[in-house]
PAROSE-588549 format. One line per 3 residues: number of its first residue (from 1); for each residue x, y, z of N, C-alpha, C. Coordinates in nm, 3 decimals, padded with zeros to 5 digits. Each point is the difference from the previous one (the first is absolute). Layout:
NUM	X:Y:Z:X:Y:Z:X:Y:Z; ...
This chain:
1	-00.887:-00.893:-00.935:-00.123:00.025:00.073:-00.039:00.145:-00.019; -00.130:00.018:-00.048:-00.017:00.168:-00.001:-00.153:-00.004:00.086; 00.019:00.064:00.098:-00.171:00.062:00.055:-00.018:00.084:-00.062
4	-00.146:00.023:-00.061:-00.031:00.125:-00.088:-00.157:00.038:00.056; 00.015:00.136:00.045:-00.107:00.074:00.092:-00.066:00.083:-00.135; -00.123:00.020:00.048:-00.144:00.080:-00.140:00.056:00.132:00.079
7	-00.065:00.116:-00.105:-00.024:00.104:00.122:-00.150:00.030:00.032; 00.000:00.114:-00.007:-00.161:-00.011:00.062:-00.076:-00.020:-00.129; -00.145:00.020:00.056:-00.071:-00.035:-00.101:00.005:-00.149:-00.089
10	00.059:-00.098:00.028:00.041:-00.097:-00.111:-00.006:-00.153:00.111; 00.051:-00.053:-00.028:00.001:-00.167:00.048:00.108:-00.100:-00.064; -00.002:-00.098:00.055:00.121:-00.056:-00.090:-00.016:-00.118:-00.123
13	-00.187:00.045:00.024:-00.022:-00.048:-00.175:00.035:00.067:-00.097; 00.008:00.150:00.056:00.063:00.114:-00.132:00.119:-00.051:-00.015; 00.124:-00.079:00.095:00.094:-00.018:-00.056:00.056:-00.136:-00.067
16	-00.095:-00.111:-00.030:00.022:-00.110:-00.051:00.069:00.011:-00.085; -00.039:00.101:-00.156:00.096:-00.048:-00.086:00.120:00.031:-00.004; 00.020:00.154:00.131:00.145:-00.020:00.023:00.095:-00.101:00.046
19	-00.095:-00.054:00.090:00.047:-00.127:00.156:00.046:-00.107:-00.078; -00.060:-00.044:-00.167:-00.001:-00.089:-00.045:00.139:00.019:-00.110; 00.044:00.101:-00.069:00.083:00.067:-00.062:00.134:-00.015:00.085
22	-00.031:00.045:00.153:00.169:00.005:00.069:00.006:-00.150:-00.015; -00.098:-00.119:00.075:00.019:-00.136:00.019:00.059:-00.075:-00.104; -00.055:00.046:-00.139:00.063:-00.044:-00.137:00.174:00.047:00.031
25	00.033:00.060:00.033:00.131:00.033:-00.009:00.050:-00.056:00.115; -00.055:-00.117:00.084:00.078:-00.104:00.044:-00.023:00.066:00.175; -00.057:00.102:00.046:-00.023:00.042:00.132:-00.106:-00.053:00.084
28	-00.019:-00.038:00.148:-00.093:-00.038:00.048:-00.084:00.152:00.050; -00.189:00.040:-00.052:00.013:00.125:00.040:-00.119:-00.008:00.074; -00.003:00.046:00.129:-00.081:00.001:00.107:-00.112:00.133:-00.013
31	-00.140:-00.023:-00.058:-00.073:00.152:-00.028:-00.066:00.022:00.091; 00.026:00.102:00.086:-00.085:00.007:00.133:-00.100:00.107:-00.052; -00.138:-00.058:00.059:-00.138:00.083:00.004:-00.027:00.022:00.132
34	00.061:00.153:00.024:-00.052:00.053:00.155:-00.011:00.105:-00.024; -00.116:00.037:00.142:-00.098:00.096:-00.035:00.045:00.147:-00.026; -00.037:00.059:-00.065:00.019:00.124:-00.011:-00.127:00.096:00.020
37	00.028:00.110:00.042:-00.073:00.124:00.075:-00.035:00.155:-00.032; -00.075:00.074:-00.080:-00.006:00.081:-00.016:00.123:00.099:00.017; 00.000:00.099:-00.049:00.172:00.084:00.096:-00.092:00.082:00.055
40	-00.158:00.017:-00.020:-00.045:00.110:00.121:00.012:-00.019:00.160; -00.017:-00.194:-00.052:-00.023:-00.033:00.159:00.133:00.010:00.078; 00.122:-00.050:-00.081:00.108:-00.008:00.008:00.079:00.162:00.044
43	-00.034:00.071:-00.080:00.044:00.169:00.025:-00.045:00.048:00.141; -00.121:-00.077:00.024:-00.026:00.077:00.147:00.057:-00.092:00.120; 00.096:-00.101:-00.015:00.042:-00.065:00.122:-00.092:-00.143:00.025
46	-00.036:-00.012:-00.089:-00.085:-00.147:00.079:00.147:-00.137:-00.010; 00.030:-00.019:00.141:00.092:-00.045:00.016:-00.011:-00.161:-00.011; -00.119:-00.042:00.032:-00.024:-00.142:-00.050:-00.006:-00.009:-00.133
49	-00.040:00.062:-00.061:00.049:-00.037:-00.173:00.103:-00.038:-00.035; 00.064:00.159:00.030:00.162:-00.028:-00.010:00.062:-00.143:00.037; -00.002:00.008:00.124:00.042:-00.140:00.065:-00.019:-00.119:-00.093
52	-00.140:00.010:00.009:-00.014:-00.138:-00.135:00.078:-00.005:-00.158; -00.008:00.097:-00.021:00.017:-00.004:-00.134:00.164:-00.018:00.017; 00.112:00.067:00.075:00.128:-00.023:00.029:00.037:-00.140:00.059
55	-00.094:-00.083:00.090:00.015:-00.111:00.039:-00.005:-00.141:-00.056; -00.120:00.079:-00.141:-00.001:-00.087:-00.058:00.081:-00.064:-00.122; 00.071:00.086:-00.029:00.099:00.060:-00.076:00.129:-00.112:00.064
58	00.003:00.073:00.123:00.140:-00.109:00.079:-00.006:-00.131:00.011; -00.128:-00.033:00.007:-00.051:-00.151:00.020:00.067:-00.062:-00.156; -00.065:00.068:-00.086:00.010:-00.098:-00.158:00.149:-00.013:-00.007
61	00.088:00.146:00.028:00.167:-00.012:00.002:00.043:-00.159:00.060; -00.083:00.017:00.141:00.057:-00.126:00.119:-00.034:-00.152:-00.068; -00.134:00.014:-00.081:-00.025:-00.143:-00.024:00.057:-00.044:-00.139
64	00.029:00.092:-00.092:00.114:-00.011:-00.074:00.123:-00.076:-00.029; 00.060:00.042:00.138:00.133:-00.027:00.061:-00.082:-00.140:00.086; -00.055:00.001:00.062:-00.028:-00.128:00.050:-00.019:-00.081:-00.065
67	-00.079:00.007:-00.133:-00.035:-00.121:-00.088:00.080:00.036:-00.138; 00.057:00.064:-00.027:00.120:-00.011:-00.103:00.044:-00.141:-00.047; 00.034:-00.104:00.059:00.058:-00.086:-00.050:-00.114:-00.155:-00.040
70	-00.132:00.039:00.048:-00.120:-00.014:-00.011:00.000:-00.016:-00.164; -00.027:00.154:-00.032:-00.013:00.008:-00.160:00.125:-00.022:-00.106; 00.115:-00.031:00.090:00.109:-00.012:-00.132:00.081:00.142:00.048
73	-00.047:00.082:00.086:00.074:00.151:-00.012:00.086:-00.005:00.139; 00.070:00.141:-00.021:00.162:-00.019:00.086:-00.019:00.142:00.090; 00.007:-00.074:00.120:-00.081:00.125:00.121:00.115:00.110:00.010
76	00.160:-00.038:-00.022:00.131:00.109:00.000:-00.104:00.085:-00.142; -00.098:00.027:-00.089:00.033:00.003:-00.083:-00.157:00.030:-00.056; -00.016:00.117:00.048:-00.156:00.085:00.002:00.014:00.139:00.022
79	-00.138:00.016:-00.130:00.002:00.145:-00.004:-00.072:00.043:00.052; -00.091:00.138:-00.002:-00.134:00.003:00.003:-00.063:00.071:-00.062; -00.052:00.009:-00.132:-00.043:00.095:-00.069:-00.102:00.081:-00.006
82	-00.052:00.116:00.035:-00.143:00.096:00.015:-00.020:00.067:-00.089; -00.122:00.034:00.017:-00.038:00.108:-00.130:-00.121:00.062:00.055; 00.042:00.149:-00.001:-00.092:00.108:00.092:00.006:-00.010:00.158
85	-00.055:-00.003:00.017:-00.049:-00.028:00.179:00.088:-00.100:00.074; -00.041:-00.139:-00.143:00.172:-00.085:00.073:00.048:00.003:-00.005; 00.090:00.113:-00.101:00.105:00.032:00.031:00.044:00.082:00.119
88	-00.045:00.072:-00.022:00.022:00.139:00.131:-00.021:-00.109:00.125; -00.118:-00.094:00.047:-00.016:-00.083:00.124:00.132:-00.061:00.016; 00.057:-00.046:-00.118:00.099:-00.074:00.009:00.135:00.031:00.040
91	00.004:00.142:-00.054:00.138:00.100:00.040:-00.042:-00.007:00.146; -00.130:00.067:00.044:00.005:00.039:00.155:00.002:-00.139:00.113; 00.007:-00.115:-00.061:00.021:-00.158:00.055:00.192:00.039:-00.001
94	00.057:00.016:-00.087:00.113:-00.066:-00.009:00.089:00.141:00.059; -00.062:00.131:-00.022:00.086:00.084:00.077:-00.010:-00.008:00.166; -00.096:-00.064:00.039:-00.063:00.022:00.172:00.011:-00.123:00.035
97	00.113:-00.089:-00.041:00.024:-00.145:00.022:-00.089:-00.072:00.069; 00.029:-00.124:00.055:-00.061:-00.118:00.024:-00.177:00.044:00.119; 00.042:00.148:00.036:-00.193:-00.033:00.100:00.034:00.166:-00.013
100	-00.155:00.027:00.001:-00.045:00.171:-00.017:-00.061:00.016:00.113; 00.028:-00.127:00.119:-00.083:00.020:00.121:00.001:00.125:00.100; 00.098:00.116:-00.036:00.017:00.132:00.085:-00.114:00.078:-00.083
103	-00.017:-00.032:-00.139:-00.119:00.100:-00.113:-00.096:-00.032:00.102; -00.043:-00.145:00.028:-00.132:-00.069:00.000:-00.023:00.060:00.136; 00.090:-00.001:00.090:-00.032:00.065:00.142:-00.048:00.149:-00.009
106	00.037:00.049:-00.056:00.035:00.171:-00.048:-00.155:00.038:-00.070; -00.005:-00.088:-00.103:-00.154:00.035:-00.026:-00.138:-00.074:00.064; 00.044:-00.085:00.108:-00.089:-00.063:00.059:-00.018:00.111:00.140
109	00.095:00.075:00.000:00.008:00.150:00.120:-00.078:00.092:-00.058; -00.001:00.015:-00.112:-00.071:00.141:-00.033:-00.118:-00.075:-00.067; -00.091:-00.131:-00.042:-00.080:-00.019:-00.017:-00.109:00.006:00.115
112	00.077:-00.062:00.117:-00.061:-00.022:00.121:-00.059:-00.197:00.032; 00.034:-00.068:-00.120:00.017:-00.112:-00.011:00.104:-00.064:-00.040; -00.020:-00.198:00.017:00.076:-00.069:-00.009:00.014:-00.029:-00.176
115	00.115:-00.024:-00.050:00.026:-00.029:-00.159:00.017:-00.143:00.046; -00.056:-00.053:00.015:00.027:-00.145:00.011:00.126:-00.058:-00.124; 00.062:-00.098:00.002:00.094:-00.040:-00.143:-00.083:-00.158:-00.082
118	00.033:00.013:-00.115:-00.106:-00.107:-00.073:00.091:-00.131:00.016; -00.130:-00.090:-00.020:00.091:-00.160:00.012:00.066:-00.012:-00.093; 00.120:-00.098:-00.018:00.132:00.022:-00.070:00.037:-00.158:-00.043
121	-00.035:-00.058:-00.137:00.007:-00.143:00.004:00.116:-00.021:-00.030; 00.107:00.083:00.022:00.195:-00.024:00.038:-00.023:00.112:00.038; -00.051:00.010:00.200:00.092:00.092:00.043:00.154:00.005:00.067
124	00.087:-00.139:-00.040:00.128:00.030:00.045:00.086:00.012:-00.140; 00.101:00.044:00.010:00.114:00.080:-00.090:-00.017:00.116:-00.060; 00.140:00.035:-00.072:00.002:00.129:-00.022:-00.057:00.045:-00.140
127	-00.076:00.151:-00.013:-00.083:00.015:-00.051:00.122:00.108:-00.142; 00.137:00.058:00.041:00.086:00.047:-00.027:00.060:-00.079:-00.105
């Protein structure tokens, strides 16, 4: 099983003929297209971006592992591969384990609003 994240600027039609290249070599590979955000908007704290773009990230991990055996693939038995932005999103998912909900409070204090969290079509299991 490999999840494979765009970085910015891109989509995960840019990565077909990779997506299609790992699958030839016998892998089930999950290409998530989520949104990505300027780094101006991002550099100055807009904390709902963030949120999304990290949540959405955890979601594709979760439904992965949920439907792994769905496509033929083995949920002990996933990667997640990024490039640019998903990568780095992806490090800051897997170093700040399973909820960033103390970030989301923290910048929902100094925004002066709520970061609401995005709907999650597997929000149960682990995203680790």
């Amino acid at each position: 099983m490999v999840v494979l994240a765009h970085g910015f600027m891109q989509g995960k039609r840019d990565f077909k003929i990779l997506s299609e290249k790992i699958a030839d070599r016998g892998a089930v590979v999950f290409t998530v297209d989520w949104p990505t955000y300027t780094g101006e908007s991002t550099r100055h704290g807009n904390g709902k971006q963030i949120r999304e773009m990290s949540e959405t990230l955890v979601c594709a991990v979760r439904f992965a592992d949920a439907h792994a055996a769905d496509y033929g693939g083995d949920p002990d038995r996933i990667i997640y591969a990024g490039f640019s932005l998903g990568a780095g999103m992806g490090s800051l998912i897997s170093l700040a384990g399973e909820s960033l909900e103390e970030g989301w409070k923290m910048l929902a204090e100094n925004s002066g609003e709520p970061i609401d969290p995005i709907d999650c079509v597997a929000p149960e299991g682990s995203a680790k």
